[in-house]
OpenMM code with the backbone's topology and positions (N, CA, C; nanometers):
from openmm import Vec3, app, unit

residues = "UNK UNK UNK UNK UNK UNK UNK UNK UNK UNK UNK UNK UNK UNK UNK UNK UNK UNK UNK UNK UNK UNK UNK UNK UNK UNK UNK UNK UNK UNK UNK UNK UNK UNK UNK UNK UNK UNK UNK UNK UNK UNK UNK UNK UNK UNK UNK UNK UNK UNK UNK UNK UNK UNK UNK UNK UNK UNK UNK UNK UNK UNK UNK UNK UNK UNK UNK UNK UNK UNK UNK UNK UNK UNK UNK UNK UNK UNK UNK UNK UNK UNK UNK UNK UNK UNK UNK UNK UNK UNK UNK UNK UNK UNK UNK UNK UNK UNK UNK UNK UNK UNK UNK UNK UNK UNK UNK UNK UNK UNK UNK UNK UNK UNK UNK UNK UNK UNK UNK UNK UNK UNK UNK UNK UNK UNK UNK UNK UNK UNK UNK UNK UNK UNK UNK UNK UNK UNK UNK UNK UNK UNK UNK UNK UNK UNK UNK UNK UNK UNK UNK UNK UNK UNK UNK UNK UNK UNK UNK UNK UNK UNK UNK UNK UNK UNK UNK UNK UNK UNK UNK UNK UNK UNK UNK UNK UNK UNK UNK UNK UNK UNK".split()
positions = [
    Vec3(15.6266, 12.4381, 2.0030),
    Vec3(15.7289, 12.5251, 1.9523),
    Vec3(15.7133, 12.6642, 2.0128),
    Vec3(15.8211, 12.6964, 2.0789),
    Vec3(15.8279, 12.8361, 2.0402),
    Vec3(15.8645, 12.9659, 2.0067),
    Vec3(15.7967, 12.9721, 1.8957),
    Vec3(15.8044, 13.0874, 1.7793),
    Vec3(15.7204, 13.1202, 1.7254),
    Vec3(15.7466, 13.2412, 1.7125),
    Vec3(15.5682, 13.3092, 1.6362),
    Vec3(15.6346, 13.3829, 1.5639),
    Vec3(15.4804, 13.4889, 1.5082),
    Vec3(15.5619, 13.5813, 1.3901),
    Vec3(15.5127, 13.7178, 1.4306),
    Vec3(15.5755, 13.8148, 1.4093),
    Vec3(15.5308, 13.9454, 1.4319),
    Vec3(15.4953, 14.0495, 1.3147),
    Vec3(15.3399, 14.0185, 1.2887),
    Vec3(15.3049, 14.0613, 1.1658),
    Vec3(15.3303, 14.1769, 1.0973),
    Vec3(15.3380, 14.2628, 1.2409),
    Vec3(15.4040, 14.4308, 1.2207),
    Vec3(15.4944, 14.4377, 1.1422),
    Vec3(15.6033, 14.3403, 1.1298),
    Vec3(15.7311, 14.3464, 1.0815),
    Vec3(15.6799, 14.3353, 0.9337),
    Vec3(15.7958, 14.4226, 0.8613),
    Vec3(15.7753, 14.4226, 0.7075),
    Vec3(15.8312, 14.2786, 0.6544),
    Vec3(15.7812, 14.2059, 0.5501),
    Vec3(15.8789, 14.1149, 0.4982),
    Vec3(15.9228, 14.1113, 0.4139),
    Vec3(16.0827, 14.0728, 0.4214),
    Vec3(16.1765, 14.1089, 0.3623),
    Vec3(16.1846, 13.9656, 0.2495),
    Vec3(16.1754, 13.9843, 0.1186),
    Vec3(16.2105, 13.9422, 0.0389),
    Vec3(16.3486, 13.9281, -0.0135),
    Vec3(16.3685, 13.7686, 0.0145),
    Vec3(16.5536, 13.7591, -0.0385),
    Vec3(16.5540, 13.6920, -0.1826),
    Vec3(16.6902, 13.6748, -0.2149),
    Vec3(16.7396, 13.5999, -0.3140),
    Vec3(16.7825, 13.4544, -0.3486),
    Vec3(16.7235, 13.3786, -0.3679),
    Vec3(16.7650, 13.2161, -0.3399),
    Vec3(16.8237, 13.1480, -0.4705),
    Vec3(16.9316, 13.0881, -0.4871),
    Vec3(16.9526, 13.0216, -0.6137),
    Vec3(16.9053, 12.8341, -0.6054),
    Vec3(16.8880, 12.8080, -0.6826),
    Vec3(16.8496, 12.6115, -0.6650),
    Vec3(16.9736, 12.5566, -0.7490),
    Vec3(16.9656, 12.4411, -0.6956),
    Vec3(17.1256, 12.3330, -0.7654),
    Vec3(17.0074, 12.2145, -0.7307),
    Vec3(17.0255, 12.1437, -0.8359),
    Vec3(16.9880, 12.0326, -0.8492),
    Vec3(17.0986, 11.9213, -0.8979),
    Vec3(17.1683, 11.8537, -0.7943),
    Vec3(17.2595, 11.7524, -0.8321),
    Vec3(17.2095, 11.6137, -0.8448),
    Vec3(17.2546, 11.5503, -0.9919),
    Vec3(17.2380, 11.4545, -1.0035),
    Vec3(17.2858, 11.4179, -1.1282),
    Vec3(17.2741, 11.2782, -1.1631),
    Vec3(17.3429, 11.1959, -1.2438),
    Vec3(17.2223, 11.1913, -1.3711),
    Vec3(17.1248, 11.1665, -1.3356),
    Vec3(17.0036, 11.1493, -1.4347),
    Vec3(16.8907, 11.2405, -1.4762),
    Vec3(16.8576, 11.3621, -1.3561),
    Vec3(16.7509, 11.3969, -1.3525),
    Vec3(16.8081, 11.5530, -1.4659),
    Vec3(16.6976, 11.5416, -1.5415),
    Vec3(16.6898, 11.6819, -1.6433),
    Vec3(16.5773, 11.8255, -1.5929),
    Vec3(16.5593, 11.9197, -1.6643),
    Vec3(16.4378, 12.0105, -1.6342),
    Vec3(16.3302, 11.9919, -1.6130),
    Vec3(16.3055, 11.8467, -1.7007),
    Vec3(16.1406, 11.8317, -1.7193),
    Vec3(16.1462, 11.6874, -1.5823),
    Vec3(16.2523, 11.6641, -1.5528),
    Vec3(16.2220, 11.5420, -1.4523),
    Vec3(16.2618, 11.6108, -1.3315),
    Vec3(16.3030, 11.7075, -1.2902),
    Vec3(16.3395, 11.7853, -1.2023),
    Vec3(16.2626, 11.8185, -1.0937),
    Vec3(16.1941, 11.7322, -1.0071),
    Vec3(16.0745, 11.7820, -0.9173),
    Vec3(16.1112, 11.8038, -0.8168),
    Vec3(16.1993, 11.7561, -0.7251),
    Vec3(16.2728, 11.8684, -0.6123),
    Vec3(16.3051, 11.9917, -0.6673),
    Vec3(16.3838, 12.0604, -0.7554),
    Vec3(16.4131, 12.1223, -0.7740),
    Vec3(16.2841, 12.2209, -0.7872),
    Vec3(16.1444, 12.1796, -0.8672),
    Vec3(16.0794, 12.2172, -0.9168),
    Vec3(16.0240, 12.2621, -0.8127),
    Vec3(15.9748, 12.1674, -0.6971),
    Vec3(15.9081, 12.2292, -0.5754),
    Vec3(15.9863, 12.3204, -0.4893),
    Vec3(16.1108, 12.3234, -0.4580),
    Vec3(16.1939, 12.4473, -0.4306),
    Vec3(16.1568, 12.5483, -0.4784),
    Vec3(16.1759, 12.5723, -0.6179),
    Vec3(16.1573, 12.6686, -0.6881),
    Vec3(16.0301, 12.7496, -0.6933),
    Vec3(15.9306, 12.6975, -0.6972),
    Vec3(15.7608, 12.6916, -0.6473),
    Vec3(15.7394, 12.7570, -0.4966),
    Vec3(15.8231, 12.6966, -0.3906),
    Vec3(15.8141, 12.6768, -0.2830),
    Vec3(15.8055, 12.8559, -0.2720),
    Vec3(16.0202, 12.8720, -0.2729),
    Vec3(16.0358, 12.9962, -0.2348),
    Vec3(15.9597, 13.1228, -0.3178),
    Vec3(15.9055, 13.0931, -0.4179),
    Vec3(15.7895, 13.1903, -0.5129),
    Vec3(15.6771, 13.1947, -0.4516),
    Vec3(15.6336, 13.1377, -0.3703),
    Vec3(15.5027, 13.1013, -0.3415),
    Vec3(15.5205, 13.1976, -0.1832),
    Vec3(15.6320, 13.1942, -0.1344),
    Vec3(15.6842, 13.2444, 0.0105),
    Vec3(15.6621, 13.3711, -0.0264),
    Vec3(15.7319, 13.4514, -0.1389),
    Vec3(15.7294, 13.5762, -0.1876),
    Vec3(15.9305, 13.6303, -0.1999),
    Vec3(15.9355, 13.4856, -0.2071),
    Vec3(16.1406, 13.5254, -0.2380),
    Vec3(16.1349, 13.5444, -0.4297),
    Vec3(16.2614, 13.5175, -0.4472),
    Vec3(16.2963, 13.5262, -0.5742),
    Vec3(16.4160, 13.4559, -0.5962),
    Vec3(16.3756, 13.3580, -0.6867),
    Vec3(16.4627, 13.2347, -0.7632),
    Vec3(16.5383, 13.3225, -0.8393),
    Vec3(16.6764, 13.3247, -0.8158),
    Vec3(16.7561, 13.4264, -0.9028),
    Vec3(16.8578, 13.3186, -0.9992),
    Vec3(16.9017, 13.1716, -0.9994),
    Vec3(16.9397, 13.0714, -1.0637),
    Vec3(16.8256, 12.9507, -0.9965),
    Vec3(16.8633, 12.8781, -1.1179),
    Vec3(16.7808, 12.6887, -1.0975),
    Vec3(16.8917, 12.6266, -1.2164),
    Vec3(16.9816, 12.5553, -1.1663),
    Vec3(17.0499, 12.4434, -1.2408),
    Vec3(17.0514, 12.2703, -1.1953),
    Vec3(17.0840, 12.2624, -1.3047),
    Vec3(17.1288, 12.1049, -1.2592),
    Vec3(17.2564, 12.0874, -1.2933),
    Vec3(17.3395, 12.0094, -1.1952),
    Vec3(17.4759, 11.9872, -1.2385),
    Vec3(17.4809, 11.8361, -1.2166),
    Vec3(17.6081, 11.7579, -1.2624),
    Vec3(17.6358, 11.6475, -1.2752),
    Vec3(17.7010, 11.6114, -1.1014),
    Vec3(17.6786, 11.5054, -1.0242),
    Vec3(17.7161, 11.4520, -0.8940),
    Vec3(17.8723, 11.4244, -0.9009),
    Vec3(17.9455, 11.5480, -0.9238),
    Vec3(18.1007, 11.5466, -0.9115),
    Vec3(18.1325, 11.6965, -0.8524),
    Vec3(18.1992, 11.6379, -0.7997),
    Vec3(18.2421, 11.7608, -0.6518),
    Vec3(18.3023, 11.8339, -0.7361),
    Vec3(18.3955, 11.9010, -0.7871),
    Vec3(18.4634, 11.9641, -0.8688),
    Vec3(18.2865, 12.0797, -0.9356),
    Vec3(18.2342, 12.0154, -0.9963),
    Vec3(18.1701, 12.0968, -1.0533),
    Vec3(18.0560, 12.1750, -0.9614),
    Vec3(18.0061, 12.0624, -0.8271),
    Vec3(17.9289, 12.1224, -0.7263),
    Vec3(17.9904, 12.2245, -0.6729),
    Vec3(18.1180, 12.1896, -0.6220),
    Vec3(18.2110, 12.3333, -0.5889),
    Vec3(18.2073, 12.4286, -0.6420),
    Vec3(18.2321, 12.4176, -0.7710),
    Vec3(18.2957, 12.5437, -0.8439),
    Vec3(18.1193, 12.6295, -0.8582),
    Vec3(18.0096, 12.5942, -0.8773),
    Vec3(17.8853, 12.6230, -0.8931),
    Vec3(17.8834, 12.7281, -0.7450),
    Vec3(17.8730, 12.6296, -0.6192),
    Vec3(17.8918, 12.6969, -0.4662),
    Vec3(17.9639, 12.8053, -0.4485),
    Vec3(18.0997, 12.8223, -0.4894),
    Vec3(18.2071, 12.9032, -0.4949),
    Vec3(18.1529, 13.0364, -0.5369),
    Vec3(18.1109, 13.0110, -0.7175),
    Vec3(18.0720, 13.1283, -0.7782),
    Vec3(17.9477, 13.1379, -0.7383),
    Vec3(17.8723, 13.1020, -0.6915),
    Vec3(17.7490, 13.1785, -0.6478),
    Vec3(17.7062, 13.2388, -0.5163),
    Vec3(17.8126, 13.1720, -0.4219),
    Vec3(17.8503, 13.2077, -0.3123),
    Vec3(17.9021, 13.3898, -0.3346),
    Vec3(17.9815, 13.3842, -0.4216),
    Vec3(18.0367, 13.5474, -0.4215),
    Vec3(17.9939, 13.6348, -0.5221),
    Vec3(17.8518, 13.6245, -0.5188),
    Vec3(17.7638, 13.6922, -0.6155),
    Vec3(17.6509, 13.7675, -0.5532),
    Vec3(17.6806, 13.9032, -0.5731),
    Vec3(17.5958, 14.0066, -0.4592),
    Vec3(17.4443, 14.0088, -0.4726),
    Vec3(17.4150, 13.9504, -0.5753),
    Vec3(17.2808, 13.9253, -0.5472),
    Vec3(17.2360, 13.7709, -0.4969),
    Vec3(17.2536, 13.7331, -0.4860),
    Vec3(17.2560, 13.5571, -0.3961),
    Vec3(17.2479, 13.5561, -0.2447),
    Vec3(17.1293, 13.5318, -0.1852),
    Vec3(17.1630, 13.5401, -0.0406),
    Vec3(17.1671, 13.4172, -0.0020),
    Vec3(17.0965, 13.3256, -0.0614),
    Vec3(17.0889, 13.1444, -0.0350),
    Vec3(17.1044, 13.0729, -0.1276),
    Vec3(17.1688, 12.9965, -0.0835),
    Vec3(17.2043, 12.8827, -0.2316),
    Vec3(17.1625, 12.7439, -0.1439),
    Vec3(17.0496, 12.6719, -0.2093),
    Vec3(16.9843, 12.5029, -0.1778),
    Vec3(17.0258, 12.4125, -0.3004),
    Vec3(17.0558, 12.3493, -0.2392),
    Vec3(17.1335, 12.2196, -0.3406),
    Vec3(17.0252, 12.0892, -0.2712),
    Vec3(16.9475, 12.0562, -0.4185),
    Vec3(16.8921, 11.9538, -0.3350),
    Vec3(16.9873, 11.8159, -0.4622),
    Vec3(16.9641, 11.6909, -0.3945),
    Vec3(17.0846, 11.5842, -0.4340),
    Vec3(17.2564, 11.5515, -0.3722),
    Vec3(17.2393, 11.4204, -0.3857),
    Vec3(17.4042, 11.3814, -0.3877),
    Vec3(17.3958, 11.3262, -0.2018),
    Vec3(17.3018, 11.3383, -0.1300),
    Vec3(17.3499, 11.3552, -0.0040),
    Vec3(17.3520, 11.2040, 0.1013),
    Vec3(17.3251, 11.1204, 0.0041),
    Vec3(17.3115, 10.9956, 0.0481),
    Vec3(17.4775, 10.9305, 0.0624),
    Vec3(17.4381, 10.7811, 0.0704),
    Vec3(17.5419, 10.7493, 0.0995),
    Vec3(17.7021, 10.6667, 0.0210),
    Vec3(17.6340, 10.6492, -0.0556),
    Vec3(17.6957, 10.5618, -0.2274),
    Vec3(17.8333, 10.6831, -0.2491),
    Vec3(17.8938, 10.6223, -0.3450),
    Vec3(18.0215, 10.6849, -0.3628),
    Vec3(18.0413, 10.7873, -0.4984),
    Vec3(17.9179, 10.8009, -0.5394),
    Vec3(17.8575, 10.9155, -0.6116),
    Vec3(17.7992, 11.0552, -0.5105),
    Vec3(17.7203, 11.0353, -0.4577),
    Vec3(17.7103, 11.1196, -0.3749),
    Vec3(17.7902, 11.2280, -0.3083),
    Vec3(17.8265, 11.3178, -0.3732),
    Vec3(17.9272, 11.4230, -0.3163),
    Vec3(17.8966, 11.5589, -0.2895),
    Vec3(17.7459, 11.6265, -0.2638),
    Vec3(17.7134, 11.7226, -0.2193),
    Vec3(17.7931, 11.7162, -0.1336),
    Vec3(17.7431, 11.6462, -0.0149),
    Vec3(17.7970, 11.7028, 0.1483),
    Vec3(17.9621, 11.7742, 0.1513),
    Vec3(18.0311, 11.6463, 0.1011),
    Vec3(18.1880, 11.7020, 0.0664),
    Vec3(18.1821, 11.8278, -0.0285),
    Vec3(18.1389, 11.8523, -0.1071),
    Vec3(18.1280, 12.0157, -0.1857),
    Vec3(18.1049, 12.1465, -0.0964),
    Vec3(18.0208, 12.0641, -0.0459),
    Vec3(17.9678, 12.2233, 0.0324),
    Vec3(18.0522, 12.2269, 0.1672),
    Vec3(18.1278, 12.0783, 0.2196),
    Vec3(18.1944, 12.1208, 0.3950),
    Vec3(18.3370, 12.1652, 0.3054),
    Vec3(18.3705, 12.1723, 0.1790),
    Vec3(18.4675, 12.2267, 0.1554),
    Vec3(18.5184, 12.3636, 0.1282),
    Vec3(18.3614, 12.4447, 0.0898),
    Vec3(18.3541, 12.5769, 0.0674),
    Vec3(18.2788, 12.6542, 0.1754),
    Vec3(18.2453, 12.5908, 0.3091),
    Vec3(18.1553, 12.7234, 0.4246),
    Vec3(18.3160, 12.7802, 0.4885),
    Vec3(18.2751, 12.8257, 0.5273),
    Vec3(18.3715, 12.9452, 0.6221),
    Vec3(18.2988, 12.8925, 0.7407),
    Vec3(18.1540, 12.8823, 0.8128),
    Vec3(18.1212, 12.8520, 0.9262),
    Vec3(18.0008, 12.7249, 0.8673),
    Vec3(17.9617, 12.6423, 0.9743),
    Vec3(17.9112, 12.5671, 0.9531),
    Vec3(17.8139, 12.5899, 1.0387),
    Vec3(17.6570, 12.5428, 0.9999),
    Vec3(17.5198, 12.5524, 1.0731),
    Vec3(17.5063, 12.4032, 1.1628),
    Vec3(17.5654, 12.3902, 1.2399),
    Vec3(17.5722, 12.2630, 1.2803),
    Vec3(17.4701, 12.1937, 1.3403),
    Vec3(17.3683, 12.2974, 1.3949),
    Vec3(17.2154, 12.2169, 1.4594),
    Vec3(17.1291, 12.1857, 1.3201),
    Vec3(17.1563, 12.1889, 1.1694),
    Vec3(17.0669, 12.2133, 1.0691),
    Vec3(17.0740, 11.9932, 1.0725),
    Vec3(17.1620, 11.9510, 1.0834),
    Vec3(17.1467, 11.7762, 1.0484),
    Vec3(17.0906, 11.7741, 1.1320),
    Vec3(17.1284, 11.7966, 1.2480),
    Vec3(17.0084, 11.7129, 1.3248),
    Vec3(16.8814, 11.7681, 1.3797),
    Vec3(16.8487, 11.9015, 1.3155),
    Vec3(16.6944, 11.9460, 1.3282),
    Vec3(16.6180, 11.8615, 1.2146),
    Vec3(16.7001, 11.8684, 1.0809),
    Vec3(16.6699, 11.7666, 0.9606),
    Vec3(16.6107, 11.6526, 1.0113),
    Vec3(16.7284, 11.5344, 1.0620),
    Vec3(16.6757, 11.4051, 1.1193),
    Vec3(16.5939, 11.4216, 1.1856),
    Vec3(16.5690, 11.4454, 1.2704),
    Vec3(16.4270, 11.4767, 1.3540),
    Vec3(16.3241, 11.4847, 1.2894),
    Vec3(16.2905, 11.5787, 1.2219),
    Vec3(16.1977, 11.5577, 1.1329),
    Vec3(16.1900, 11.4899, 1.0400),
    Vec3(16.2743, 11.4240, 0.9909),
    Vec3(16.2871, 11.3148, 0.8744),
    Vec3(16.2060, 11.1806, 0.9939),
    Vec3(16.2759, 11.1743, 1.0831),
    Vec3(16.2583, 11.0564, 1.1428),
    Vec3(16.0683, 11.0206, 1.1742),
    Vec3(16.0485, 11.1372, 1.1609),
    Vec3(15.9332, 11.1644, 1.2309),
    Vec3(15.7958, 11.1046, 1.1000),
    Vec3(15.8993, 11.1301, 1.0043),
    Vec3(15.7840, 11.0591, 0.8736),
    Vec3(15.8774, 10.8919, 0.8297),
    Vec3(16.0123, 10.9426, 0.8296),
    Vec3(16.0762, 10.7830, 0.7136),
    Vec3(16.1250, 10.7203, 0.8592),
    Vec3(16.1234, 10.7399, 0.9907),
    Vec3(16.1449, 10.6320, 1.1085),
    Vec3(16.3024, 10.6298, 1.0821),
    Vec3(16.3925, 10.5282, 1.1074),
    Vec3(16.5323, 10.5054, 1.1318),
    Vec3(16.5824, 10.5217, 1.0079),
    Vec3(16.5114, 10.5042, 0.8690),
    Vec3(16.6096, 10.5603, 0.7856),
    Vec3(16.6747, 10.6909, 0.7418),
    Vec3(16.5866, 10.7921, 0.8267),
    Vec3(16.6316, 10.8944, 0.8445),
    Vec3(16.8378, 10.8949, 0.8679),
    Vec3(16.8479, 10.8043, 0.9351),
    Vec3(17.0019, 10.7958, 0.9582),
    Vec3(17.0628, 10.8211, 0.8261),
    Vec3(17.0529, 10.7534, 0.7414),
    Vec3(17.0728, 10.7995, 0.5959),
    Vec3(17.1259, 10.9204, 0.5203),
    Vec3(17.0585, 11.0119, 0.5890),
    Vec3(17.0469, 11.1503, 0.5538),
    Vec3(17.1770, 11.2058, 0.6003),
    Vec3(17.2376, 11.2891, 0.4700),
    Vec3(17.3276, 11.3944, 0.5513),
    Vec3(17.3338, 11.5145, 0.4844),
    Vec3(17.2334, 11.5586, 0.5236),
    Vec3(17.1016, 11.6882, 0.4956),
    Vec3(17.2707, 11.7756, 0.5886),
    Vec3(17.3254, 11.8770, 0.4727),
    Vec3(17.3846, 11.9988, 0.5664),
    Vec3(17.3867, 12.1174, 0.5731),
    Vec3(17.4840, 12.2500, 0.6107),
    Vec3(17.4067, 12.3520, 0.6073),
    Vec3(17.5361, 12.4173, 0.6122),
    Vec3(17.5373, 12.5730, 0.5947),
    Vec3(17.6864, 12.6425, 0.6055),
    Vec3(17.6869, 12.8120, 0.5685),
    Vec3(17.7604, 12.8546, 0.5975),
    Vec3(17.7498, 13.0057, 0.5149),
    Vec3(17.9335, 13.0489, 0.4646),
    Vec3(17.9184, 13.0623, 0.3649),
    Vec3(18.0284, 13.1586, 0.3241),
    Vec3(17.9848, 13.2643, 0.2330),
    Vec3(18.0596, 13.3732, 0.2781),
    Vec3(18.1156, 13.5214, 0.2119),
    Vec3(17.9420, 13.5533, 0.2409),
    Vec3(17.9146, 13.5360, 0.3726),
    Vec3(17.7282, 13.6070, 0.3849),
    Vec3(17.6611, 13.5490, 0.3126),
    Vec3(17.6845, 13.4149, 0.2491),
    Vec3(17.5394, 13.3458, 0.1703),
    Vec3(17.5094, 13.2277, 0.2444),
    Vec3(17.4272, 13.2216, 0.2730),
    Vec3(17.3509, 13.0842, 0.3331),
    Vec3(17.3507, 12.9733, 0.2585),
    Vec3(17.4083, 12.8223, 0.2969),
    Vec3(17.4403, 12.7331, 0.1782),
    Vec3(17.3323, 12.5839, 0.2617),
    Vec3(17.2510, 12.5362, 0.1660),
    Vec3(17.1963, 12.4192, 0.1955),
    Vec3(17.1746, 12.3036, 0.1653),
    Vec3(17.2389, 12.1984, 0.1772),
    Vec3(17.2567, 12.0816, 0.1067),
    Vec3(17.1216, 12.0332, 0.1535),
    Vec3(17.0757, 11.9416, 0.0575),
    Vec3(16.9393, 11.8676, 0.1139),
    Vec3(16.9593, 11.7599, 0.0412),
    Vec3(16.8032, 11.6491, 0.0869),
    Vec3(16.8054, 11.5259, -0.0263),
    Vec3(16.7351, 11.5485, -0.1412),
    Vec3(16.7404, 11.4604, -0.2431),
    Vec3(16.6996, 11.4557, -0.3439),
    Vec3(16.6027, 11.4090, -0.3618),
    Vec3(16.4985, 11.3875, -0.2700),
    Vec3(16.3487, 11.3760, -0.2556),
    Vec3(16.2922, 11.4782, -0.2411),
    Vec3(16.1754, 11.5099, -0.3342),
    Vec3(16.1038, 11.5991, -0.3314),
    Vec3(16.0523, 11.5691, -0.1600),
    Vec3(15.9886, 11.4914, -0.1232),
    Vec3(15.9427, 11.4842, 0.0094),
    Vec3(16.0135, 11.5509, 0.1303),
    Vec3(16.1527, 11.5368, 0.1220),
    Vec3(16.2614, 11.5844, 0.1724),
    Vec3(16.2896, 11.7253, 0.1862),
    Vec3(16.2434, 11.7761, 0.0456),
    Vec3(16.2711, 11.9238, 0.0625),
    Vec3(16.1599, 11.9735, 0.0509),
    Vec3(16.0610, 11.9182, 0.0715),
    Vec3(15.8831, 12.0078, 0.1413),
    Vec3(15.9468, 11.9664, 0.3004),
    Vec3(15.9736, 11.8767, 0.3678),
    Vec3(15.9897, 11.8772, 0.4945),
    Vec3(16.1176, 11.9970, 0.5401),
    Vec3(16.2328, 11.9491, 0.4903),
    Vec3(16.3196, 12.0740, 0.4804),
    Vec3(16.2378, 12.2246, 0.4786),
    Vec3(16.1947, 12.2446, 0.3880),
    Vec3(16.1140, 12.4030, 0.3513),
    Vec3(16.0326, 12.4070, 0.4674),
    Vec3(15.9725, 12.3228, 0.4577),
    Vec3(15.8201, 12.3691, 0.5287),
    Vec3(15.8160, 12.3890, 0.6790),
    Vec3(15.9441, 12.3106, 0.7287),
    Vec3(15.9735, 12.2995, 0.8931),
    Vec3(16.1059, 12.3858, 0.9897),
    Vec3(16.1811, 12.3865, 0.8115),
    Vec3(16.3011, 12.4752, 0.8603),
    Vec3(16.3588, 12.6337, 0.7996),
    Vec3(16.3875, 12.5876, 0.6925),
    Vec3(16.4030, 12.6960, 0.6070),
    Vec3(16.2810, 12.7788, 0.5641),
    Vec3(16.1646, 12.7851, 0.5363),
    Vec3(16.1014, 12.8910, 0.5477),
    Vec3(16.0345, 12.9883, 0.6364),
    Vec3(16.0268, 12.9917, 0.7636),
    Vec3(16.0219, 13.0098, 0.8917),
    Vec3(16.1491, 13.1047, 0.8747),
    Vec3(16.2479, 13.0283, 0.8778),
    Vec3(16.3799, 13.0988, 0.8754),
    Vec3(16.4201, 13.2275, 0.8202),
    Vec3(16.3681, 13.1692, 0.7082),
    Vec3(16.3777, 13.3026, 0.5745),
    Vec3(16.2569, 13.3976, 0.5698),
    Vec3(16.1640, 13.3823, 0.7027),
    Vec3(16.0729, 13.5043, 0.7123),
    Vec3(16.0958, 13.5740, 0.7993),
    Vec3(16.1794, 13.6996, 0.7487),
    Vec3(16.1917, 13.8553, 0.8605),
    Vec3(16.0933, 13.8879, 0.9403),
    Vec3(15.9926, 13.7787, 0.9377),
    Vec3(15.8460, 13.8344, 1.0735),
    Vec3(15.9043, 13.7227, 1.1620),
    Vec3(16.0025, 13.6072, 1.1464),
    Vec3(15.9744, 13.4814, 1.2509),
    Vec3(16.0267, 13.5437, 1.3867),
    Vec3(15.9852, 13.4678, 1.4956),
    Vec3(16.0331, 13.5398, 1.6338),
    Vec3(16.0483, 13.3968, 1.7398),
    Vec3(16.1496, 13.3988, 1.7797),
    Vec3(16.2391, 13.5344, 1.8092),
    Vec3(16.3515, 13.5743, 1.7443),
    Vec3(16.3887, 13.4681, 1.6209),
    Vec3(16.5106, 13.5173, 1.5448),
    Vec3(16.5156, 13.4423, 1.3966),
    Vec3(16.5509, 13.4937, 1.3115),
    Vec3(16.5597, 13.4097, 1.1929),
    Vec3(16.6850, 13.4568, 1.1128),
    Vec3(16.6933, 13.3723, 1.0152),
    Vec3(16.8490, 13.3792, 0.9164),
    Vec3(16.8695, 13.5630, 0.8487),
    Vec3(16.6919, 13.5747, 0.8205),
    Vec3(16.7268, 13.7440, 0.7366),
    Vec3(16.7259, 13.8442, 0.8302),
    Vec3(16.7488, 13.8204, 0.9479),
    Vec3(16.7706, 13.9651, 1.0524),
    Vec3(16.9137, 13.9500, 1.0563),
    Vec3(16.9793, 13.8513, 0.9991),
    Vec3(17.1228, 13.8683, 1.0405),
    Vec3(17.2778, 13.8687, 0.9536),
    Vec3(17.1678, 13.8189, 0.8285),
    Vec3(17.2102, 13.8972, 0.7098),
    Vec3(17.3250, 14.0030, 0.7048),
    Vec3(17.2885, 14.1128, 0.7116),
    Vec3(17.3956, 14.2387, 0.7138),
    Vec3(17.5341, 14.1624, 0.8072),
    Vec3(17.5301, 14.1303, 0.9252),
    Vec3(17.6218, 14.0926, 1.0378),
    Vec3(17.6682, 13.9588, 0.9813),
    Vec3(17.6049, 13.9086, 0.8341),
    Vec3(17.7684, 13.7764, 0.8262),
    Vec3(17.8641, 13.8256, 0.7789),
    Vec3(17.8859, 13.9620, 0.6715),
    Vec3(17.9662, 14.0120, 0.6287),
    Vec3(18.0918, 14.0698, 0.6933),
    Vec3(18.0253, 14.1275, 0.8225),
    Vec3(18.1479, 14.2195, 0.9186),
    Vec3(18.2353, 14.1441, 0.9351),
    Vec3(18.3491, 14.2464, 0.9460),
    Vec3(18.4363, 14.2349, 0.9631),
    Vec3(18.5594, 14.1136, 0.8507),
    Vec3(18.4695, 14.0975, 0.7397),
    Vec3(18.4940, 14.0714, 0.5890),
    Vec3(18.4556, 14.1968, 0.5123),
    Vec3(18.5244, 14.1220, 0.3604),
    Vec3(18.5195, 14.2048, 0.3061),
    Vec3(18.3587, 14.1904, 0.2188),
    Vec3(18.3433, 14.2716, 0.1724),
    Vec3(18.2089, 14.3139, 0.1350),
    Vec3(18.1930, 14.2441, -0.0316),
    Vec3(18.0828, 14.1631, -0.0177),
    Vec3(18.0529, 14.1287, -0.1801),
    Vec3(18.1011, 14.2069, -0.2677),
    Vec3(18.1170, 14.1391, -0.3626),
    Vec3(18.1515, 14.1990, -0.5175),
    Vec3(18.0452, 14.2389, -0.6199),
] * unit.nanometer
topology = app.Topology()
chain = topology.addChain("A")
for resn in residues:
    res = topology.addResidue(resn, chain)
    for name in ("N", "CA", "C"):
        topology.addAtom(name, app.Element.getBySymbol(name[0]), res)
């Protein structure tokens, strides 16, 4: 790989919200969610929401929407829904609300998925997006999934020391030439 970090640099602590979609899983059974939540605390971010919602697009949306245009929110991770069954409706929630889409994020995902679960990685439709300047991340609903997610993509990302470029140097510049959070 290469990328390094430039320790000089101050680090910038962001705002992350968690969505946990699913049909069954509660607070206390919640362990993706839980290790997210852990994860980005442990990085030195700040969990500013952790919900669980029910695997119906309507309500994943409307969750994305409003937290999307909430000035303290810089990332919103949705782990669930991303498989392939006809419950599954992250992916459609979130390609319905980006303004731009992260399009190398599936298949940096598979790659590394592949690299531990082999061809079922195909499976996956791990996605990624930004609207109104918030960073949006669909993932799976395996805890395993979103330590590989975190640990290979998104936290790297979300550290203002990574080099040569990461998601929080560019921050300020998704807004231009929009209008400015509420």
């Amino acid at each position: 790989m290469n990328s390094s970090y430039n320790m000089s640099r101050e680090f910038k602590s962001i705002n992350i919200a968690i969505l946990t979609v699913s049909d069954t899983r509660t607070k206390t059974t919640d362990k993706s969610g839980d290790f997210l939540s852990n994860a980005v605390e442990d990085a030195g971010h700040n969990v500013i929401h952790k919900r669980i919602v029910k695997d119906e697009l309507i309500e994943i949306k409307n969750v994305l929407e409003a937290w999307s245009m909430s000035s303290n929110i810089d990332v919103i991770i949705s782990t669930g829904g991303t498989g392939l069954t006809k419950r599954d409706v992250s992916v459609e929630a979130h390609s319905q609300v980006y303004e731009k889409e992260i399009t190398a994020f599936p298949s940096m995902f598979a790659s590394i998925s592949m690299k531990k679960i082999g061809t079922s990685a195909l499976q996956s439709r791990a996605c990624a997006g930004v609207r109104n300047g918030t960073y949006l991340f669909a993932l799976p609903g395996s805890p395993s999934a979103c330590r590989d997610a975190w640990e290979s993509l998104l936290r790297p990302q979300f550290d203002y020391r990574h080099l040569p470029c990461n998601f929080v140097e560019i921050m300020p510049r998704l807004l231009k030439d929009t209008k400015d959070k509420s």
